[in-house]
C-alpha positions in Angstrom: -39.5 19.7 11.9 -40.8 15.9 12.6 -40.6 13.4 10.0 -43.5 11.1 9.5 -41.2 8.6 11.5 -41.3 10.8 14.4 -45.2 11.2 13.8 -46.3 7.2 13.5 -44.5 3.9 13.9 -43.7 2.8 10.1 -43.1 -0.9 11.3 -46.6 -1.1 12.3 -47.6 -0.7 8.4 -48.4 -3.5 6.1 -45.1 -4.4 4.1 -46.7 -2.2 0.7 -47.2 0.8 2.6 -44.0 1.0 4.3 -42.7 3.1 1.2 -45.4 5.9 2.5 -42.6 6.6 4.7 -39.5 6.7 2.4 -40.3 10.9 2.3 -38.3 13.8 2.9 -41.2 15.8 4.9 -44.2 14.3 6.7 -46.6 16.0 3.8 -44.7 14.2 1.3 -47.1 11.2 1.9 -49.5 12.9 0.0 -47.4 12.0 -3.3 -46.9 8.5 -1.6 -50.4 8.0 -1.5 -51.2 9.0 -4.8 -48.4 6.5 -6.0 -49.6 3.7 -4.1 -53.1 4.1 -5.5 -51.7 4.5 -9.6 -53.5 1.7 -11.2 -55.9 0.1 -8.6 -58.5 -1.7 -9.6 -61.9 -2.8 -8.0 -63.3 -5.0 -6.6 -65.7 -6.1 -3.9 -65.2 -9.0 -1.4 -66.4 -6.9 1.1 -70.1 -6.0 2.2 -71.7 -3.2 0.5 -75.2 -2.4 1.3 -77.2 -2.1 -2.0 -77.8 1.9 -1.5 -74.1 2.8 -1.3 -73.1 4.7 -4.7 -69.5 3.1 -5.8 -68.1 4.7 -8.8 -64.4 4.2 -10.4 -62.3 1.8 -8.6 -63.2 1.4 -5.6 -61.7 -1.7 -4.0 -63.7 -3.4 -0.7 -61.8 -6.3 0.5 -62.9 -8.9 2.1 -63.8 -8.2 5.7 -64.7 -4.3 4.7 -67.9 -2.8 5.1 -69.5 -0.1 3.4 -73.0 1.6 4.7 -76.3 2.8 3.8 -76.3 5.9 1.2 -72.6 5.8 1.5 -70.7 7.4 -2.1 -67.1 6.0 -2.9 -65.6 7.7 -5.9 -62.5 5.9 -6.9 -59.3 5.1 -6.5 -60.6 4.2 -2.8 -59.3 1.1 -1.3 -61.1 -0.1 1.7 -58.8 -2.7 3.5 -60.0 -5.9 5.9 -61.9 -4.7 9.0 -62.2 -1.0 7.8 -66.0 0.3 7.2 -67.2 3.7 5.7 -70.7 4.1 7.5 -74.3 5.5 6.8 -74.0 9.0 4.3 -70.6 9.3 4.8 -68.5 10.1 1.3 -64.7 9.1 0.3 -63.1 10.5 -2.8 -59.8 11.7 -4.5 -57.7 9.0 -3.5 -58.4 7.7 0.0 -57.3 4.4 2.2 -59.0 3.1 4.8 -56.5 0.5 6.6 -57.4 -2.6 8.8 -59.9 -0.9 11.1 -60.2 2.0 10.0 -63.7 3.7 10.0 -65.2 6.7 7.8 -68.5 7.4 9.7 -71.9 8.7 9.8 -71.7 11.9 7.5 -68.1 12.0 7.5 -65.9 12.9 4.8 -62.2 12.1 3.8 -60.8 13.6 0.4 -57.0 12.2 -0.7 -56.7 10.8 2.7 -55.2 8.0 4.4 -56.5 6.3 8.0 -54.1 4.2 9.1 -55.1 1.0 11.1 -57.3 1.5 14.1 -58.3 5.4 13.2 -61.5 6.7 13.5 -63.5 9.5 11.8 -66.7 8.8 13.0 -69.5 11.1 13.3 -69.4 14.0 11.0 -65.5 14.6 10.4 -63.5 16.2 7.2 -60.7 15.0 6.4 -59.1 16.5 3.7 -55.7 15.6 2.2 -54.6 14.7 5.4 -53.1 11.3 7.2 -54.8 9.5 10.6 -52.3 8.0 12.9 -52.4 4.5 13.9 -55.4 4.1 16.6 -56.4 8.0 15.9 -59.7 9.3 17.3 -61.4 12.1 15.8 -64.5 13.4 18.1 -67.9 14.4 16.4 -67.5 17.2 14.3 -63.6 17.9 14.1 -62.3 19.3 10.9 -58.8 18.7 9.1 -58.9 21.7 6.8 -56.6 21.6 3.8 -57.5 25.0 2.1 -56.1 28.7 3.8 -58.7 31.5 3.6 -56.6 33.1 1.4 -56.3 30.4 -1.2 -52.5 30.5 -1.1 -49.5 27.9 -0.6 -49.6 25.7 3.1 -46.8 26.5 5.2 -45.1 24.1 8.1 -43.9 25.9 10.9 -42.5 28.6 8.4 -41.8 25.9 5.9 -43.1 26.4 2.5 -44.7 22.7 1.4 -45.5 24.2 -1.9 -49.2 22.5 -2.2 -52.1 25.0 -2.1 -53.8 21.8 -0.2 -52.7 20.1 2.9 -54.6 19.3 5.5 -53.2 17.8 9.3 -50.8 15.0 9.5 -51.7 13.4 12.8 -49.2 11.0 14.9 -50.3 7.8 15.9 -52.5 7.8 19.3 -53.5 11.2 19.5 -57.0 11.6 20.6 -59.2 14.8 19.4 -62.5 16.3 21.2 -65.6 17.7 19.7 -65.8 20.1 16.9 -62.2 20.9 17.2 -60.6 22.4 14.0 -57.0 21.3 12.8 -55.8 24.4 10.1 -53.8 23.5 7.2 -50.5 22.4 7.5 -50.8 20.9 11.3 -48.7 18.5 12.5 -49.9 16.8 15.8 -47.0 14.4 17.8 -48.1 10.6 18.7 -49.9 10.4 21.9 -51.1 13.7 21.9 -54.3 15.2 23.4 -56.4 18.0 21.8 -59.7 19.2 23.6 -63.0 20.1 22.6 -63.4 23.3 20.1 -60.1 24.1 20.2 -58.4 25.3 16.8 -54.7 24.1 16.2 -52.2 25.1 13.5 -48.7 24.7 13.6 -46.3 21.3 15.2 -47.7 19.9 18.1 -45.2 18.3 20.3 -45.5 14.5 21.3 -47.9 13.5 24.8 -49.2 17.9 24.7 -52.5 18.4 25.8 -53.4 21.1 24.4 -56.7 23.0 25.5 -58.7 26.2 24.0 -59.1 28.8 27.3 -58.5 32.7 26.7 -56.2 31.6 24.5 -55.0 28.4 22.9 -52.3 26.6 24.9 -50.5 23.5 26.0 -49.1 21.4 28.1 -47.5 17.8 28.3 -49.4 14.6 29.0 -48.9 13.4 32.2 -47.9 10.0 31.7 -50.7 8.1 34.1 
C-alpha cells in the first residue's frame, strides 16, 4: 500500500503543510487537512470579482483570484497564484495551493490541490488530494461516495470513512470525462485516458486505458 510519500514529493510543500504528510495511510490527509484549516480566518488580499458569493472564512491571499458567480463557503484558503474560475464552487474545507486552479463549473468539497494542479472545466473533487502539477481533463470525477452508501475500502483495506474520494500522485495527467471511484490511489507520473473508470492503486508511470476492458501498462519513459 503507498504512503502519501510514495504518491507526492513532501519536500516540495510549503514548510506548514509538510505535517499533511506526518500520516499513517495516504487518506489520512483528510484529518490533516481538517487540522490545518481549525481556526482560519479570512481575509481578502486577493482579487475577487464583485459577483463571487464568499461566505465563512474564506481566505484569498494576495496574488489569488476568484471569478465571476464563483461560491466559496469557508474554511477555504486560496493561496498566491491559485484562482477558482467562473461558476465554479469550493466548500467543506478545501486548499488551493500556489497555482492551483478550480475552474469553470468545477467543484472540490474537503479537498486539497497542491501547487500547479488543475481542475479546470467541469471537474468534482470530492474529499480527495491533487498531486503537485496534476491535470484533470474536462469532466473527470473523483467520487467520494459508494453506491451502496457503505465504508471506502483501499485495495481491501478498510479506511473506515464512508467518504473518500482519489488520492492522486504528483504528475499524473487525466483525460476527459474519466471517473476515479472511491478510494483510488493513482502513482506520480501516471497516465489515465479518456472515459476510463479507475478504482483500486495505480502503479507509478501506468498508462492505463478503457478498451473491452480496463487495463494498463507502464509509461514509456520518452
Amino acid at each position: 500500500m503507498p504512503s502519501l510519500a510514495d504518491l507526492i514529493d513532501l519536500g516540495g510543500l510549503p514548510a506548514p503543510w509538510r505535517s499533511l504528510g506526518e500520516v499513517t495511510h495516504a487518506w489520512d490527509v483528510l484529518a490533516r487537512l481538517d487540522e490545518l484549516l481549525e481556526g482560519l480566518t479570512g481575509r481578502i488580499a486577493g482579487e475577487v470579482h464583485p459577483s463571487a458569493v464568499l461566505e465563512g472564512a474564506v481566505r484569498v491571499e494576495q496574488g489569488a483570484r476568484v471569478g465571476p458567480h464563483a461560491y466559496l463557503v469557508g474554511p477555504v484558503w486560496l493561496l498566491p497564484g491559485a484562482y477558482v474560475g467562473h461558476g465554479a464552487h469550493a466548500r467543506g474545507g478545501v486548499i488551493l495551493a500556489e497555482g492551483a486552479g478550480l475552474g469553470h463549473a468545477s467543484e472540490a468539497k474537503r479537498s486539497v490541490l497542491l501547487p500547479g494542479a488543475k481542475a479546470p472545466h467541469f471537474n468534482y473533487l470530492g474529499d480527495s488530494l491533487l498531486g503537485q502539477r496534476v491535470n484533470l481533463g474536462a469532466g473527470v470525477k473523483c467520487a467520494n461516495l459508494k453506491a451502496q452508501g457503505d465504508g471506502v475500502r483501499v485495495d481491501g483495506v478498510e479506511t473506515g470513512l464512508r467518504k473518500l474520494g482519489a488520492i492522486v500522485g504528483d504528475d499524473v495527467s487525466i483525460g476527459c470525462n474519466a471517473v476515479l471511484a472511491p478510494g483510488t490511489l493513482v502513482g506520480p507520473g501516471s497516465v489515465i485516458y479518456a472515459n476510463a473508470s479507475v478504482r483500486g492503486v495505480i502503479p507509478p508511470r501506468t498508462i492505463v486505458k478503457l478498451g473491452d476492458s480496463l487495463t494498463s501498462e507502464p509509461l514509456r519513459a520518452s
